[in-house]
BANUMI-825292 format. One record per residue (C-alpha): residue number from 1; z, y, x. Coordinates in nm, 2 decimals. Each point is the difference from the previous one (the first is absolute). Example, Ala and Ser with C-alpha at 12.3 -4.5 7.8 and 13.67 -1.06 7.14 Angstrom:
residues 2
R   num       pz       py       px
R     1     0.78    -0.45     1.23
R     2    -0.07     0.34     0.14
end
This chain:
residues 323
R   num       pz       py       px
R     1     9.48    11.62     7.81
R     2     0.37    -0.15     0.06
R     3     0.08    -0.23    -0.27
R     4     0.31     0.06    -0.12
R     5     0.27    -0.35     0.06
R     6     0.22     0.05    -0.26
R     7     0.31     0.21     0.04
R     8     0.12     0.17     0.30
R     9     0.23    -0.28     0.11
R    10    -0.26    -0.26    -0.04
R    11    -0.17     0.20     0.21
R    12     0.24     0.03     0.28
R    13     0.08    -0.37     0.00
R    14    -0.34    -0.07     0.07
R    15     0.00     0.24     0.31
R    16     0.29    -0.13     0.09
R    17    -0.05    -0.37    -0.01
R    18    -0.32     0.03     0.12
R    19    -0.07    -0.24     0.33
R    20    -0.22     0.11     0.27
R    21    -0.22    -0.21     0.17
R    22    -0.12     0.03     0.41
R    23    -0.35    -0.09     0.13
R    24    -0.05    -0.37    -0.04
R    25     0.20     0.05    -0.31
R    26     0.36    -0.04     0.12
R    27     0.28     0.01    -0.19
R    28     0.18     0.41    -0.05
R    29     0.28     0.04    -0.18
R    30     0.13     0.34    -0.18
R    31     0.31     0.08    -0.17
R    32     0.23    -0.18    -0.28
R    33    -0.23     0.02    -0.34
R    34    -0.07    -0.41     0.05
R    35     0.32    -0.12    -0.01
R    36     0.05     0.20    -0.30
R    37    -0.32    -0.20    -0.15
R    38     0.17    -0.30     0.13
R    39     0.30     0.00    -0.18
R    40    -0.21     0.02    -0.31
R    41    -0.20    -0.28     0.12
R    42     0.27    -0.25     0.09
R    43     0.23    -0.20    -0.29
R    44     0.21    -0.05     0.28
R    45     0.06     0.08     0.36
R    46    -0.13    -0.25     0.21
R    47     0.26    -0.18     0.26
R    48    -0.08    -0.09     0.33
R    49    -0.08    -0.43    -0.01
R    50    -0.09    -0.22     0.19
R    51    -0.33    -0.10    -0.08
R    52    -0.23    -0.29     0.15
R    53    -0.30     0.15     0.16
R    54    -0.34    -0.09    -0.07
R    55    -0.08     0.00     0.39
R    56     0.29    -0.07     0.19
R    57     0.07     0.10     0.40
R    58    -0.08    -0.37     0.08
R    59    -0.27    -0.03    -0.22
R    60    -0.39     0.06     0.09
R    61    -0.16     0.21    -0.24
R    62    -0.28     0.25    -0.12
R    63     0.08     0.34    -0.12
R    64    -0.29     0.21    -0.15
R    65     0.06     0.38    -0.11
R    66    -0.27     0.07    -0.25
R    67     0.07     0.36    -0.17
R    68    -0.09     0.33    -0.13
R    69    -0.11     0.25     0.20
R    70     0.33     0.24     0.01
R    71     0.22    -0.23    -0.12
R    72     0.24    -0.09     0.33
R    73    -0.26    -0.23     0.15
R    74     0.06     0.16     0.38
R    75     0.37    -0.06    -0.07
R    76    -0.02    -0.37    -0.13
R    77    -0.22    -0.05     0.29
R    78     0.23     0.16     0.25
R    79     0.35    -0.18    -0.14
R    80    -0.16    -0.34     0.04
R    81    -0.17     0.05     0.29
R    82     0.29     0.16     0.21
R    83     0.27    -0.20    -0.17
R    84    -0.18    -0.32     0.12
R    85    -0.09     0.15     0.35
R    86    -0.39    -0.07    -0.11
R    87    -0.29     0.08     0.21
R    88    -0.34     0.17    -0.12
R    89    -0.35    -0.29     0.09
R    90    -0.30     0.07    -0.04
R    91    -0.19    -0.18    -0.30
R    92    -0.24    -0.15     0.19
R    93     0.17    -0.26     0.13
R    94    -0.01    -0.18    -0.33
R    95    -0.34    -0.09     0.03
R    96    -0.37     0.11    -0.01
R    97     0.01     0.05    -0.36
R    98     0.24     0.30     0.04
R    99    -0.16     0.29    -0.14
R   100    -0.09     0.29     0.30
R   101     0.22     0.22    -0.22
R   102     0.25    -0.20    -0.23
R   103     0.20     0.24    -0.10
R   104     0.32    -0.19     0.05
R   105     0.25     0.06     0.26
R   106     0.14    -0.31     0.18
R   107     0.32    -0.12     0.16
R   108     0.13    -0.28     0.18
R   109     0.38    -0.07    -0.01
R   110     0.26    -0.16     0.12
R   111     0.10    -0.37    -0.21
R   112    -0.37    -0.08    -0.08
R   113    -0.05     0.31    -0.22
R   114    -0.29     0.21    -0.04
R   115     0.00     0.30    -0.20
R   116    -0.33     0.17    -0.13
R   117    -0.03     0.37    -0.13
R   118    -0.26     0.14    -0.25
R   119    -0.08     0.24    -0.33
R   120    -0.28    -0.22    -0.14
R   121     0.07    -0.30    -0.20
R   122    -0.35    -0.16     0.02
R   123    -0.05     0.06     0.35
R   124     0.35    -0.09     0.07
R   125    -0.04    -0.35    -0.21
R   126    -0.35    -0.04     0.23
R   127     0.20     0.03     0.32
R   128     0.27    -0.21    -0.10
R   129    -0.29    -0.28    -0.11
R   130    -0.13     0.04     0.40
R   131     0.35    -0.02     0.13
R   132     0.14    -0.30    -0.24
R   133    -0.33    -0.21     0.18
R   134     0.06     0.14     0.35
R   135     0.36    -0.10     0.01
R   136    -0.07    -0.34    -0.19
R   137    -0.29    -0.10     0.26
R   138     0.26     0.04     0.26
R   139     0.27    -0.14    -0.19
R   140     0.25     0.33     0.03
R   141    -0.03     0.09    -0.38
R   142     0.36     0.12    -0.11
R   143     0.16    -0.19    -0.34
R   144     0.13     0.28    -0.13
R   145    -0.18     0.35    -0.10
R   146     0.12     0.33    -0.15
R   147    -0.20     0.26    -0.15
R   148     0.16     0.34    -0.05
R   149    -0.13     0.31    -0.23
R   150     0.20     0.30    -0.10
R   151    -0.01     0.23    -0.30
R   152     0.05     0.41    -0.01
R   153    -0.05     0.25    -0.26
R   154    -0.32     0.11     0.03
R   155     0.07     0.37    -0.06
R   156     0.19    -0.03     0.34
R   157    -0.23    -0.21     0.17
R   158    -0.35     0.19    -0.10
R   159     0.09     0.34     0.14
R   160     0.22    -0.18     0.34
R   161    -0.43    -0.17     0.03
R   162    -0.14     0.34    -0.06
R   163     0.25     0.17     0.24
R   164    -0.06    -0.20     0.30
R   165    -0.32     0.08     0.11
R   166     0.12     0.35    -0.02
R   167     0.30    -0.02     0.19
R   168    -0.12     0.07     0.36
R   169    -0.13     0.35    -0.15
R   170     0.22     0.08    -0.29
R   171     0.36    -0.12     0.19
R   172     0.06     0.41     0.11
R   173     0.02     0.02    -0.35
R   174    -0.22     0.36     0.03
R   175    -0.19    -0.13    -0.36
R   176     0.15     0.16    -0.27
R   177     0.08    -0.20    -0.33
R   178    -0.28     0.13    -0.18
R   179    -0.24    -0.12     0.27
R   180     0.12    -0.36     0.04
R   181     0.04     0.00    -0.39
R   182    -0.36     0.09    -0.06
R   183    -0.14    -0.28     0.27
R   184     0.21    -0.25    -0.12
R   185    -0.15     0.04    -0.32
R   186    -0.34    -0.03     0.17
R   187     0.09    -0.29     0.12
R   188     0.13    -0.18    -0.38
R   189    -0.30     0.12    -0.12
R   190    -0.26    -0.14     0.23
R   191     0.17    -0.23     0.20
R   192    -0.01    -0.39    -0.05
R   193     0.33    -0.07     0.12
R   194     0.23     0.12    -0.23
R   195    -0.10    -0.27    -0.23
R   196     0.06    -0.30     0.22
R   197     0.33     0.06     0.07
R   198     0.10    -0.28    -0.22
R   199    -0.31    -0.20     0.12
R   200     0.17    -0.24     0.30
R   201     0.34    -0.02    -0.20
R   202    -0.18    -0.19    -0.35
R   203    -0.23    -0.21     0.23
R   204     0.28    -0.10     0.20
R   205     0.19    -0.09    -0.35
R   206    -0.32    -0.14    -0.15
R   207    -0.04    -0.27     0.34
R   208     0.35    -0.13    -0.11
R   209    -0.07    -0.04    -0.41
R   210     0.19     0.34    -0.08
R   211    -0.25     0.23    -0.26
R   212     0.20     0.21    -0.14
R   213     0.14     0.26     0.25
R   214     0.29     0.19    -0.20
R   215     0.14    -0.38    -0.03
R   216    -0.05    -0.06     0.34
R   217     0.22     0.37     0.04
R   218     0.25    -0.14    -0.24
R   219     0.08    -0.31     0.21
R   220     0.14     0.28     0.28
R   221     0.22     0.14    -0.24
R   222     0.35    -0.17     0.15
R   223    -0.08    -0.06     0.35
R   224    -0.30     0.24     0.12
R   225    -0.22    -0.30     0.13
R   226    -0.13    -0.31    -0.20
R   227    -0.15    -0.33     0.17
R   228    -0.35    -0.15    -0.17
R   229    -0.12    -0.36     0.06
R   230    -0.26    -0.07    -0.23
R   231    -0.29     0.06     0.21
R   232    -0.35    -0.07    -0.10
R   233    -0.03    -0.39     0.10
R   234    -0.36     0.04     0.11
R   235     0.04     0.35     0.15
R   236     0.09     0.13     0.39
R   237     0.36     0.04    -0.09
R   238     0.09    -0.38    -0.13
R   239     0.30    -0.13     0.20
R   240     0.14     0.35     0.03
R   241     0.26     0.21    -0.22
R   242    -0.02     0.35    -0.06
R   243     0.29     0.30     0.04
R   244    -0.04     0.27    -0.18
R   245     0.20     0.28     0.12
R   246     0.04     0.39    -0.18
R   247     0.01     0.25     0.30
R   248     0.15     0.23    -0.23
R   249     0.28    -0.18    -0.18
R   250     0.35     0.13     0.19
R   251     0.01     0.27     0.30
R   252     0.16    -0.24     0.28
R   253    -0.29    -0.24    -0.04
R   254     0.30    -0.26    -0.07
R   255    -0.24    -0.18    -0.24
R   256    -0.31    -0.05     0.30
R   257     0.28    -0.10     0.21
R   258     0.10    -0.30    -0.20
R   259    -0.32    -0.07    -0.12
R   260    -0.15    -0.01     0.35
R   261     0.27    -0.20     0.12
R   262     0.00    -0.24    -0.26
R   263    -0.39    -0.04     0.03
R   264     0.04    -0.06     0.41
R   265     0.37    -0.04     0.16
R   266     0.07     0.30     0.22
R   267    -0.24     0.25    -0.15
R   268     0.12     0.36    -0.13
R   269    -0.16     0.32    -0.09
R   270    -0.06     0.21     0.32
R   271    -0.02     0.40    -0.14
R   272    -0.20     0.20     0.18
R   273     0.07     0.39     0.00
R   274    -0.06     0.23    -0.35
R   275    -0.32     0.18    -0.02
R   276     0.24     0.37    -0.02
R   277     0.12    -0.11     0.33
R   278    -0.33    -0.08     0.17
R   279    -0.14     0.34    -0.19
R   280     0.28     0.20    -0.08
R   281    -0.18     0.35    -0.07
R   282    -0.25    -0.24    -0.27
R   283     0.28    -0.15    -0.21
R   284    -0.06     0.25    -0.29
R   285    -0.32    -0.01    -0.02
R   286     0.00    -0.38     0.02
R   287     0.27     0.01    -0.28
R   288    -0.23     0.24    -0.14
R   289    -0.23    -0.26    -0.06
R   290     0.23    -0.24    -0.16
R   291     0.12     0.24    -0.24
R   292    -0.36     0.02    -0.08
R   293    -0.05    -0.35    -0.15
R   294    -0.31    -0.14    -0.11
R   295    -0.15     0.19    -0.35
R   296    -0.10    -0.29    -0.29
R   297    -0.33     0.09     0.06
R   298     0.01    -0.17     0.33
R   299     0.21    -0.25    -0.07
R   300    -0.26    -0.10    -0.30
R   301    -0.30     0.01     0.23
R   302     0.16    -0.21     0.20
R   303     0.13    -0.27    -0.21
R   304    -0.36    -0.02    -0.12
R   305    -0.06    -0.25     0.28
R   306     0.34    -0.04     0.12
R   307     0.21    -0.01    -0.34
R   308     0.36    -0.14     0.21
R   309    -0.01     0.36     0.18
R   310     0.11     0.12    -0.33
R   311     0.25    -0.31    -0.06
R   312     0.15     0.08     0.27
R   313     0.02     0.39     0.01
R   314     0.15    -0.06    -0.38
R   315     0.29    -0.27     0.11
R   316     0.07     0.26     0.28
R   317     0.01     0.26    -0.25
R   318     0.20    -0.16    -0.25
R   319     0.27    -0.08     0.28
R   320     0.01     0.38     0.08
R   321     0.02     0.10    -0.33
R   322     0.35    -0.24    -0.03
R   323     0.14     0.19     0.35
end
């Protein structure tokens, strides 16, 4: 059964703000219902200054994407990689005790950079142990490291996750409402994912000393990006600081660009085409699903083992509610 979102225009800033996300979860903007949650987000409109970057164009350095699963992570990938001119390695060549299948993606670029790509925070933090000794037995290791991890309401993000497996068969948009409705709530139901859609996002926060996730949401309040460099000192991620970016802060992704670039010199958010334009007959019943929501009973099951899923869907909430 639908759960009802509050009243009809509540309802219609949700579809309308919703962002889509592509296979290998890149980045899909729709239409204008951020910026509205923007202005209520921002005490002041941020001005374009200059800023010293973390990594600099002269500077050798590590990025490391680490992020949830439908949360931009093809998109962050994509900006740095093409905005550096990086090219795709295989993992092997840092060693023998490479996994067969690390589930990390891997880039050499220009300046003595590397960047690395992954969902998984343990694994990622594993990989990043085997490359730190790789690099420092050959005397190449980088001074400077960046790790970056992105946030997204997770009533946008859980049905864009349920979608895409779907999309090569459901794009014709032949389904009607009722059907992807009732599947989708198959999929709530029964599915594990739902509730880890939160999951990468507090680990990340947690590797760099931050607990409490609705603070950590507060510290984007002004600028739609916050910097964290408190990592733990005996953990994968010492020597490195943290940007924390939210996908869905303002429309024209102003906020990822000045983020990014103030992370690494030269870096802005490269959009990638909205999920109506890729599937244009499937955009209702993709906004269908949005206007959906998640029911309390869900959202309870899953906080049972994952309790920031519901931090997180409430701040989101409570922003909507101020719209």
């Amino acid at each position: 059964m639908a759960q009802q979102q509050g009243t009809a225009k509540k309802s219609a800033a949700r579809t309308a703000g919703c962002l889509s996300l592509m296979a290998a979860g890149a980045l899909l903007l729709s239409n204008d219902a951020t910026t509205d949650i923007s202005r209520v987000l921002r005490t002041e409109t941020s001005s374009e200054k200059a800023v010293e970057h973390k990594i600099g164009k002269e500077d050798s350095g590590v990025i490391w994407i680490v992020n949830q699963p439908k949360c931009g992570t093809g998109s962050l990938e994509q900006s740095v990689h093409k905005n550096l001119g990086c090219a795709q390695r295989d993992g092997a060549t840092f060693g023998d005790a490479m996994p067969a299948k690390p589930r990390t993606r891997f880039f050499d670029c220009p300046g003595e950079k590397k960047l690395f790509r992954s969902h998984w925070p343990e694994t990622a933090g594993d990989i990043k142990k085997i490359v730190d000794a790789h690099m420092e037995s050959k005397g190449s290791k980088p001074e400077k490291c960046i790790v970056i991890t992105a946030v997204r309401n997770p009533e946008l993000s859980i049905p864009s996750r349920f979608f895409e497996p779907h999309k090569r068969d459901w794009c014709d948009g032949e389904q009607s409402k009722e059907f992807v409705t009732e599947e989708y709530e198959k999929y709530l139901e029964s599915s594990g994912d739902p509730a880890m859609q939160a999951d990468t996002t507090a680990q990340m926060l947690k590797a760099f000393g931050v607990t409490d996730i609705v603070k950590a949401m507060e510290r984007l309040t002004d600028t739609g990006y916050a910097f964290f460099d408190e990592p733990e000192e005996d953990g994968p991620w010492a020597g490195c600081e943290l940007l924390f970016l939210q996908i869905d802060y303002e429309e024209n992704n102003k906020n990822l660009d000045r983020g990014l670039d103030h992370a690494v010199e030269g870096v802005t958010m490269l959009q990638n085409m909205k999920r109506e334009e890729q599937c244009p007959m499937a955009a209702d019943n993709y906004h269908t699903l949005i206007e959906h929501g998640v029911a309390e009973h869900h959202i309870d099951r899953y906080s049972e083992s994952n309790p920031e899923i519901r931090e997180l869907i409430t701040y989101y909430r409570n922003v909507e509610a101020r719209v």
